[in-house]
N, C-alpha and C positions, 0 to 999 in steps of 0.2 A: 504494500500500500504506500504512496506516496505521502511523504510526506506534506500536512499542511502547515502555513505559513499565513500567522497574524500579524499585518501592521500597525504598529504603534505602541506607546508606553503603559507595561502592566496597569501602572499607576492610577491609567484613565478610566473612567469608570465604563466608560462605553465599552473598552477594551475588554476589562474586566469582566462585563457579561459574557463575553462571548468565552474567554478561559474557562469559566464555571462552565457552560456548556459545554464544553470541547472535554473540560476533565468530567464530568458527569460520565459520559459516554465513552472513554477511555480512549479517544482518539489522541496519535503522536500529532504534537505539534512543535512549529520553531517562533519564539517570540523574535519580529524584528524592531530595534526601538527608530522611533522615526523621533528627530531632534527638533523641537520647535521653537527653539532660542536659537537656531542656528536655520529656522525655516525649512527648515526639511521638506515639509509637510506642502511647501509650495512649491517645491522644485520640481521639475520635468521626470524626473525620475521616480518620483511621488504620483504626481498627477498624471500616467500614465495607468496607475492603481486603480486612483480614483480622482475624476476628471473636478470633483469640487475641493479638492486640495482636503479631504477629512480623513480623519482617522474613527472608526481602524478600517483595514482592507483586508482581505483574506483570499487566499488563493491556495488552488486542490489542484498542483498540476496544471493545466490549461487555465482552468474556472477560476474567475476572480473575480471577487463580490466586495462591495461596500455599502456601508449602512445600512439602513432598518431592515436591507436584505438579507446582511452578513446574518443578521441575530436572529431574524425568523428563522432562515433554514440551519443555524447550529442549533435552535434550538427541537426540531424536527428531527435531528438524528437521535433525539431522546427519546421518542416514540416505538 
């Protein structure tokens, strides 16, 4: 199984939802921190993720989700 990959800082609470789902379900994941004292979050490299410059973003391989998408469907693999 591929590995999935969450953008942005534990810290964040938005973020944060989606870890509790992710470890609910025992899915591997990689936290990547995205820096927003240094903008991260608006660079080109960011907002190819997610085209409104937010965090968090998550990506399964190909599929890469952001916002109120990310959290519905992590929260569906709990079903």
């Amino acid at each position: 199984m591929a590995l999935v990959k969450v953008f942005g800082p534990a810290m964040s609470t938005n973020v944060a939802r989606v870890l509790v789902c992710l470890e609910e379900v025992g899915v591997c994941y990689e936290i990547v921190n995205i820096n927003f004292a240094a903008e991260e979050h608006k660079g080109p490299e960011h907002l190819t993720r997610n085209p409104f410059g937010q965090i968090p973003a998550f990506q399964d391989g190909e599929l890469m989700l952001f916002g109120e998408f990310l959290f519905r469907v992590s929260c569906k693999f709990q079903q």
